[in-house]
N, C-alpha and C positions, 0 to 999 in steps of 0.2 A: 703271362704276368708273373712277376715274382711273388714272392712272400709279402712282401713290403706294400705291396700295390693290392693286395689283398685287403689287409688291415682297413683300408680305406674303406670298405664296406661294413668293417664288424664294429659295434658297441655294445659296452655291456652297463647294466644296472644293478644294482643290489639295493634290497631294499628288506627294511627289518619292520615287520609285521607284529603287535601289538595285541592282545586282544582273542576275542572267539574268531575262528573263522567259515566266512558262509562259502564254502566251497565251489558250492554249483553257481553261486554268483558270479563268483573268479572267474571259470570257466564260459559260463556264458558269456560276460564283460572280453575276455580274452578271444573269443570265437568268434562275437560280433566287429569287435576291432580289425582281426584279420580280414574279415568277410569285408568291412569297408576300403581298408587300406591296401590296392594290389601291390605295394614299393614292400611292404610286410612280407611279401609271398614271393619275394622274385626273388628269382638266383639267376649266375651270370654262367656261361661256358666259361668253360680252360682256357679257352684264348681271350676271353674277354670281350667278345666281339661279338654276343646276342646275349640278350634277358629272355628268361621265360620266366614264369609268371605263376605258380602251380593254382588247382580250383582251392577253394575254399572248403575247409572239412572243421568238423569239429576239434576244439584243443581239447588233447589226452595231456593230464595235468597232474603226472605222478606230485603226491602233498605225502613230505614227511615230516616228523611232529619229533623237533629237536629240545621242546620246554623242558626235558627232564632232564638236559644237557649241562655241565657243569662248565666247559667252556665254555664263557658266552663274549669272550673279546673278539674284536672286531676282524674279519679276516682278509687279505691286500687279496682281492681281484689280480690274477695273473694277465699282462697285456699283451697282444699278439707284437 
């Protein structure tokens, strides 16, 4: 597969958060999702020619805390 054919699998999101944040919610919320969803968890081989599927672990969910941030415009998502 090329580069190209790659993309085909990746999306991204961003998303600006507001407010306190309940961390271990995130986390759970995030752990239970993958634990449901195994399309979440699959990766393809090099040639593209099998899915595996990895188990379900919990989300390590480094939170850094950018509010004391003086830049706060919006920043362009680089796309594969």
């Amino acid at each position: 597969m090329g580069d190209e054919a790659s993309c085909a699998f990746n999306e991204s999101v961003s998303l600006t958060l507001r407010g306190s944040l309940n961390e271990q919610a995130l986390r759970s919320s995030l752990t239970l999702l993958l634990e449901r969803h195994d399309a979440l968890r699959a990766t393809f081989t090099d040639t593209g020619e099998e899915m595996r599927v990895s188990a379900a672990k919990p989300v390590d969910l480094p939170v850094v805390d950018l509010s004391n941030k003086s830049d706060r415009r919006p920043r362009r998502a680089s796309h594969c």
